[in-house]
C-alpha positions in Angstrom: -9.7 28.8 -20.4 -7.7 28.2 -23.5 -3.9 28.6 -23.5 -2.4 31.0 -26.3 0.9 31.1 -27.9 3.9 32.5 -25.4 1.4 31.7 -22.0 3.5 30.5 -19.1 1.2 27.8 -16.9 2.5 27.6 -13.4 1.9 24.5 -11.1 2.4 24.3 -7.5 3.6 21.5 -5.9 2.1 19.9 -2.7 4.3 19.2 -0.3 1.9 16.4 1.5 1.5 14.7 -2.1 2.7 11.3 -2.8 1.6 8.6 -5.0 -0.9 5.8 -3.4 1.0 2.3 -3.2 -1.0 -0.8 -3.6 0.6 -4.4 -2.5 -0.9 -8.0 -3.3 -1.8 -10.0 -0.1 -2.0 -13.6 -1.3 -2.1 -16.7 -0.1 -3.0 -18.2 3.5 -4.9 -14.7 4.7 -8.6 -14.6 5.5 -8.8 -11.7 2.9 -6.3 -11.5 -0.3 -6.4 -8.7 -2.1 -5.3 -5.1 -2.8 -4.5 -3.2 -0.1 -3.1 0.2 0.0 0.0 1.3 1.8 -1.1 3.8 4.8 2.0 4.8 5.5 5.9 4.9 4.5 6.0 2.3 8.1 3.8 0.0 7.0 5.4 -3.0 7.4 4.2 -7.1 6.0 2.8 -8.0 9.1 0.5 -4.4 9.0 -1.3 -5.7 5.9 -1.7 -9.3 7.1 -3.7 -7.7 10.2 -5.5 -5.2 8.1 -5.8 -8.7 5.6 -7.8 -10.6 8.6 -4.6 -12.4 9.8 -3.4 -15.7 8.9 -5.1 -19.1 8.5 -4.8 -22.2 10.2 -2.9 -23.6 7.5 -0.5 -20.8 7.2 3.5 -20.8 8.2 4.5 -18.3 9.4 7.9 -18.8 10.2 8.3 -19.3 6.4 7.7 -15.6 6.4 10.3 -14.3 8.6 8.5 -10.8 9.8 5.1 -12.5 10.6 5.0 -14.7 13.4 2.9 -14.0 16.6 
C-alpha cells in the first residue's frame, strides 16, 4: 500500500520487545565466540558455561565472578 500526502501511519509498540545483546567470550573457553544475552540476569559466569567452561590453563581468580 502506498502512503499519500496528509496519511497518519500508526505503530504499536510491543511491550515484550527488546533489542538482542551479543557479548565476545574470548580467551581460555572451550568455545569463544558470540553469544547472545538470554536474559537481563545473565551474568559472566552464565556465558562461560553456555561457552563450554574454562580450560586447564585458564585463571580464574583473575576473573573475579568465575571461579568454581
Amino acid at each position: 500500500m502506498a502512503l499519500k500526502a496528509f496519511d497518519n501511519v500508526l505503530i504499536l509498540k510491543q511491550p515484550e520487545f527488546d533489542f538482542q545483546r551479543t557479548v565476545v567470550v574470548a580467551g581460555e573457553v572451550r568455545y569463544p565466540g558470540t553469544y547472545s544475552l538470554r536474559t537481563k540476569t545473565d551474568r559472566l559466569a552464565d556465558l562461560v558455561t553456555r561457552a563450554g567452561g574454562l580450560t586447564a590453563r585458564a585463571y580464574p581468580e583473575g576473573s573475579g565472578s568465575c571461579a568454581p
